[in-house]
Every structure is written in structure tokens, then in C-alpha cells.
C-alpha beads as a LAMMPS data file, in Angstrom:
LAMMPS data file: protein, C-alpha beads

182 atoms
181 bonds

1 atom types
1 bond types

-500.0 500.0 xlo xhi
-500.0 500.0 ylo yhi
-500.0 500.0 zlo zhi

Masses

1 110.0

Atoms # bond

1 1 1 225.098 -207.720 324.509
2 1 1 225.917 -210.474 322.320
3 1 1 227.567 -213.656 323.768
4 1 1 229.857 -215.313 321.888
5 1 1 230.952 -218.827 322.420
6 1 1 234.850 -219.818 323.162
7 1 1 235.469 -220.893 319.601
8 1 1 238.262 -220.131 317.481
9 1 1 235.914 -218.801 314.821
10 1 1 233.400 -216.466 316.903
11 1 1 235.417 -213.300 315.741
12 1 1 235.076 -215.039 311.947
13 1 1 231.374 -215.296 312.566
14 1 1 231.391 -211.174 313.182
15 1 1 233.363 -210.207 310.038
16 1 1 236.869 -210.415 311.834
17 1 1 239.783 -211.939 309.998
18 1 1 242.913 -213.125 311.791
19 1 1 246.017 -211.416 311.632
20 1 1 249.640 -211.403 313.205
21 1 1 250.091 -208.492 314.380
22 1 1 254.044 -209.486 314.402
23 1 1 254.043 -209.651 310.718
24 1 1 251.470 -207.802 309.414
25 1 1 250.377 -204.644 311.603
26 1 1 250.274 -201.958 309.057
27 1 1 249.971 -198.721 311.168
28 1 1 252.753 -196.576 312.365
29 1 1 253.593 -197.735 316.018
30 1 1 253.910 -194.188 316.799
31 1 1 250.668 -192.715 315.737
32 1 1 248.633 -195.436 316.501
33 1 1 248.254 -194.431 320.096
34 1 1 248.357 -190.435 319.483
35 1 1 245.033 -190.789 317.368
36 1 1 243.495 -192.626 320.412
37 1 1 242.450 -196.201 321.164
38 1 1 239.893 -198.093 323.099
39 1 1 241.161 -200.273 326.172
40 1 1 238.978 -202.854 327.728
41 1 1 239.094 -205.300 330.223
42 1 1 236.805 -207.358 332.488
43 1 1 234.477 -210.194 331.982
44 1 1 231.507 -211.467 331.201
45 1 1 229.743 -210.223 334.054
46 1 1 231.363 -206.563 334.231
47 1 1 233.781 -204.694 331.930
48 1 1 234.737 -201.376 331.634
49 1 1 236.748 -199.149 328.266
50 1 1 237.925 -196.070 328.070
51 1 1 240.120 -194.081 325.558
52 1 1 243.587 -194.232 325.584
53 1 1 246.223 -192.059 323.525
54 1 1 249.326 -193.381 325.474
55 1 1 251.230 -196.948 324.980
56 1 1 253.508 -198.794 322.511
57 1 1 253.736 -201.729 320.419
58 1 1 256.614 -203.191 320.107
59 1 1 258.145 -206.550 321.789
60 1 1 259.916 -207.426 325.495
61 1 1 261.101 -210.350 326.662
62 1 1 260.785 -212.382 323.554
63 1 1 256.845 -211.228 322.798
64 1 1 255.087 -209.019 320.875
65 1 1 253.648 -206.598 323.134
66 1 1 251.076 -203.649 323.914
67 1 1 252.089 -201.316 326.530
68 1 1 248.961 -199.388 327.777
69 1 1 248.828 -196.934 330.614
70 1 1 246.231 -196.059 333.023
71 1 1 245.520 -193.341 335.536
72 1 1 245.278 -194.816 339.044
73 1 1 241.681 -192.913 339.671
74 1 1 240.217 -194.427 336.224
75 1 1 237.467 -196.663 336.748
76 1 1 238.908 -199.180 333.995
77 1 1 242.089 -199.450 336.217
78 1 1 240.030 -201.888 338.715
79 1 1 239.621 -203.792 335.757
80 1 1 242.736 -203.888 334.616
81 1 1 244.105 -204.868 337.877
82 1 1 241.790 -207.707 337.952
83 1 1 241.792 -209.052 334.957
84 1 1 244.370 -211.524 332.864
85 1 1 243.916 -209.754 329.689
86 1 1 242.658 -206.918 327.834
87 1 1 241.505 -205.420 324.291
88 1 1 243.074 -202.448 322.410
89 1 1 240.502 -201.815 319.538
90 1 1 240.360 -199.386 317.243
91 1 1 237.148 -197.380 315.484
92 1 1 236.665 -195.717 312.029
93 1 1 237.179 -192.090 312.263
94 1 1 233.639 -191.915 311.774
95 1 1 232.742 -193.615 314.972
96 1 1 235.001 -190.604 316.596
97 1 1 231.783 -190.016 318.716
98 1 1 232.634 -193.294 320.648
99 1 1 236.504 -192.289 321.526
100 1 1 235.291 -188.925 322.392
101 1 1 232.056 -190.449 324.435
102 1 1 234.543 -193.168 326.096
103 1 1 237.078 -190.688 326.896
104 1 1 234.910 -188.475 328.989
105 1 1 232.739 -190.215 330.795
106 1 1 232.933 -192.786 333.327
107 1 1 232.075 -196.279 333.370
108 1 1 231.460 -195.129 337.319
109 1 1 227.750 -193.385 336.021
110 1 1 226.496 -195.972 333.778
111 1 1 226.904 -198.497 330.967
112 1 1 229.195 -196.380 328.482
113 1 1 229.044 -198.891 326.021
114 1 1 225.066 -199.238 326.068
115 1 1 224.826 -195.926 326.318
116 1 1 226.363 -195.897 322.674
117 1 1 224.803 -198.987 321.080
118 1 1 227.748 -200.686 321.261
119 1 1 227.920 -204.711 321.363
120 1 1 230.139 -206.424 323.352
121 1 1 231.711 -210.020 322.810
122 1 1 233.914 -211.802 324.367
123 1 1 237.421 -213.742 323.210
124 1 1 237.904 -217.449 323.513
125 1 1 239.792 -215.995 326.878
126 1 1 236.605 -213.935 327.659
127 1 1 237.922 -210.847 327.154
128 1 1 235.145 -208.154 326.436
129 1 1 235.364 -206.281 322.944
130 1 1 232.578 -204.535 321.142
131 1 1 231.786 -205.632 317.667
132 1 1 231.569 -201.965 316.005
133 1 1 235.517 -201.818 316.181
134 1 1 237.366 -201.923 313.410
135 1 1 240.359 -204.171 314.948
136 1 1 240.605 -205.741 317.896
137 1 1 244.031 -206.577 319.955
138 1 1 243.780 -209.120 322.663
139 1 1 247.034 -208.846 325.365
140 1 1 247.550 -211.324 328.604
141 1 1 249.169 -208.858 331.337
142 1 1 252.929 -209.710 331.722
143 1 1 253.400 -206.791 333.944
144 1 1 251.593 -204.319 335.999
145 1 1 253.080 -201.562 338.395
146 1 1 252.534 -197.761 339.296
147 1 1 255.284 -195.253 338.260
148 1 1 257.304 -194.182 341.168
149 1 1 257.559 -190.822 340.768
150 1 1 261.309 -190.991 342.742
151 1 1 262.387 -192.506 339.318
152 1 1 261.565 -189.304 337.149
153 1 1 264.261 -188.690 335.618
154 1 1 263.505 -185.262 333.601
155 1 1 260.627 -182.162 334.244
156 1 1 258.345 -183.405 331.414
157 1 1 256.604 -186.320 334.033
158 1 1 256.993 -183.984 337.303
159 1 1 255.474 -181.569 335.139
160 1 1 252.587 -183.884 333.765
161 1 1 251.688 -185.044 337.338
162 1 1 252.013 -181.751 339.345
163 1 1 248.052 -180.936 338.570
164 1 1 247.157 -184.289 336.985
165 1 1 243.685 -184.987 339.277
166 1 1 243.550 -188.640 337.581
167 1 1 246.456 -189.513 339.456
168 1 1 250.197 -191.487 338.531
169 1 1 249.323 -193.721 335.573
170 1 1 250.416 -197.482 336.025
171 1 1 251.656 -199.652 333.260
172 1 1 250.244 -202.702 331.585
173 1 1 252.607 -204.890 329.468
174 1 1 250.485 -207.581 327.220
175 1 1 251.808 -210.114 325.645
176 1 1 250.064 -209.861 321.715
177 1 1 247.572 -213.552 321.906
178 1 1 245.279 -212.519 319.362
179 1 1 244.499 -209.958 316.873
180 1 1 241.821 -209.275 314.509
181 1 1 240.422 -206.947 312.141
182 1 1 237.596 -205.880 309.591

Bonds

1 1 1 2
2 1 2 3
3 1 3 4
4 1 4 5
5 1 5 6
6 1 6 7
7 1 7 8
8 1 8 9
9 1 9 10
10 1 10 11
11 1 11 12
12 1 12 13
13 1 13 14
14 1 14 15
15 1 15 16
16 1 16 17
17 1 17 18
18 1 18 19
19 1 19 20
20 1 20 21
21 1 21 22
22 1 22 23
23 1 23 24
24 1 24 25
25 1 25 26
26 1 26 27
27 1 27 28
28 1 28 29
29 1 29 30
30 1 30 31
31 1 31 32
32 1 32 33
33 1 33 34
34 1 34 35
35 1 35 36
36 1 36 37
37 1 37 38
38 1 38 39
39 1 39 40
40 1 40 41
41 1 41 42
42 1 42 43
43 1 43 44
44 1 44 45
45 1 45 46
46 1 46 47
47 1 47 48
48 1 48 49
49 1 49 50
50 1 50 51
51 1 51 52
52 1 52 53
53 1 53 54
54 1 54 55
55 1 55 56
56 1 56 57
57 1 57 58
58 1 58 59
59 1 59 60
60 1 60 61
61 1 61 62
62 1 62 63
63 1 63 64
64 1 64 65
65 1 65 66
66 1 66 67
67 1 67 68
68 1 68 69
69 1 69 70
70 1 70 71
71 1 71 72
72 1 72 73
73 1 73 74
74 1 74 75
75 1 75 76
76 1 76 77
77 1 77 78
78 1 78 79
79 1 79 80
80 1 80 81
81 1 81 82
82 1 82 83
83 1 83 84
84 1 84 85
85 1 85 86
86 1 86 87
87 1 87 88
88 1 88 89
89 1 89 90
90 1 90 91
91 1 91 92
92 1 92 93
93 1 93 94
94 1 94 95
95 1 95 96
96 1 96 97
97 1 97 98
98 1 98 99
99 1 99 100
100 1 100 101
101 1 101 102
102 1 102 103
103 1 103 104
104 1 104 105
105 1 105 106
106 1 106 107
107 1 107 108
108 1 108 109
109 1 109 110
110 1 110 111
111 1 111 112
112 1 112 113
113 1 113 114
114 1 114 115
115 1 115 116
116 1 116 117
117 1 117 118
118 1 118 119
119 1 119 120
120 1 120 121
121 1 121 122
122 1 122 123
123 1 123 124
124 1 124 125
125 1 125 126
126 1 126 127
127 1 127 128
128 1 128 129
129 1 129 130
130 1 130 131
131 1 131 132
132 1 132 133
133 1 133 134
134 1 134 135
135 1 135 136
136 1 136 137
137 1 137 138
138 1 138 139
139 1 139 140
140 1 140 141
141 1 141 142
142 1 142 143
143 1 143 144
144 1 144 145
145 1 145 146
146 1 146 147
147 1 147 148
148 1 148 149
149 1 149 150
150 1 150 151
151 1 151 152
152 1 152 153
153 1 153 154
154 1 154 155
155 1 155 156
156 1 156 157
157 1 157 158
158 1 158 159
159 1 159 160
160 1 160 161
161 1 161 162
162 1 162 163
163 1 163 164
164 1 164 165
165 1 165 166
166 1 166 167
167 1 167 168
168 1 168 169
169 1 169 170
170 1 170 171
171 1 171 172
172 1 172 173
173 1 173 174
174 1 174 175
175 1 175 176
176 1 176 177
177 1 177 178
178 1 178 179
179 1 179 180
180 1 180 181
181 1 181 182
């Protein structure tokens, strides 16, 4: 585990460059999700990812924001709910090994991320990320609430959750504070 200090130019110091993500994210706000990211949140003491292939970039209420969603019976969603903020990184297509390792296992039976070698630093927020990604998207939580499954407006989400053993997914609005990338 590497521990990285609270300054502005940690992420600098581990081949990260700056970027708005406002101005200058380059991928297509649709796909991103579909070919599958990496949330994370905790601290320095205990953190948790997983792969995610749901959310949206976009902005609300005057920010540029992530929306993530996670399953209520996901072990990141203790996390989530206890944390300020979170990462959204990203992985070379090579490293598919650690979406497809993060996505099926759970943080509940060990150490997924030392399990795969992976390195984990923290923001000048202390928000956990692991070094080997390829860009990393730090969000403070503006919002956080369960669907309500009264509000379901069409079949496709009565469908989704009518065998679903993870459970109604909650949503996570972030606010976009940093972003970085290789």
C-alpha cells in the first residue's frame, strides 16, 4: 500500500496529469460506463472497489457530476454510505483481469485489491485509488438514496429487480473535485 501525502502534486509524483473533466473528458458519456469502471470509497484504514457498468456523467445543480449506482447487498455500499467521496477509475483493456476479478468477488472474503497487486493511494481528501489505473475521478457525494420501487414507472426496472439477489441499487451523485489521468 503506498501512502501518499495530502499534496496537490502526489498524483504528479505517480505519473498522473490533471485534467478538467468539464472541458476535456474525451470518452463517450455513454459507453464509458457500459465497458465497466472501478468505484471506490473508504479511507485510509479500510476501502473497498468493485466494478461498475451503470452511472452517468453529466452535470446537476450547477456541477459536473458522476452518478454511480450500487446494489444495497454490495459490500462497497457500506462504504459508500460512509464515506464523503469516492473514485471512478478506469484500467487498460489489458488489465481486464482486474474489472473481471473486482466484479466477482467480494471485498467481504479478503483484500481484492492485494489479492491483485494493486496499490492503493489516497487523494488530498483521502480518498483510496490504486495507482495501476489509467484515470482516476474523484466525486464528493451530493446525494445518496435507495430507489423506491413505488416510483417505477415502466417493466424494464420491475423486471430487473424481480430476481435481482443483490438487491434495489441506491444512487450516488458526486460532485467532479478532481480528475486525473496517465
Amino acid at each position: 500500500m503506498i501512502l501518499v501525502s495530502g499534496k496537490v502534486s502526489a498524483q504528479a509524483e505517480l505519473g498522473y496529469t490533471k485534467f478538467s473533466v468539464e472541458k476535456s473528458f474525451a470518452d463517450n458519456g455513454f459507453q464509458w460506463f457500459r465497458d465497466a469502471q472501478l468505484l471506490c470509497a473508504g479511507n485510509k484504514e479500510k476501502s473497498n472497489a468493485m466494478t461498475i457498468g451503470w452511472g452517468g456523467i453529466g452535470t446537476i445543480w450547477g456541477r459536473t457530476a458522476l452518478t454511480v449506482y450500487v446494489a444495497e447487498k454490495r459490500y462497497t455500499k457500506e462504504f459508500m454510505d460512509n464515506s464523503e467521496y469516492f473514485t471512478v477509475m478506469s484500467f487498460d483493456v489489458k488489465d481486464s483481469k482486474v474489472l473481471n476479478y473486482m466484479g466477482t468477488k467480494s471485498g467481504r472474503d479478503g483484500d481484492k485489491a492485494e489479492a491483485l497487486g494493486l496499490h492503493t493511494a489516497y487523494t488530498a481528501n483521502g480518498t483510496p485509488y490504486y495507482t495501476e489505473a489509467t484515470m482516476v475521478i474523484e466525486c464528493k457525494i451530493m446525494y445518496a438514496a435507495p430507489f423506491d420501487p413505488q416510483y417505477f414507472k415502466s417493466d424494464a426496472p420491475k423486471n430487473m429487480y424481480a430476481n435481482f439477489p443483490a438487491g434495489i441499487h441506491s444512487i450516488y451523485i458526486g460532485e467532479v473535485v478532481n480528475a486525473w489521468k496517465k
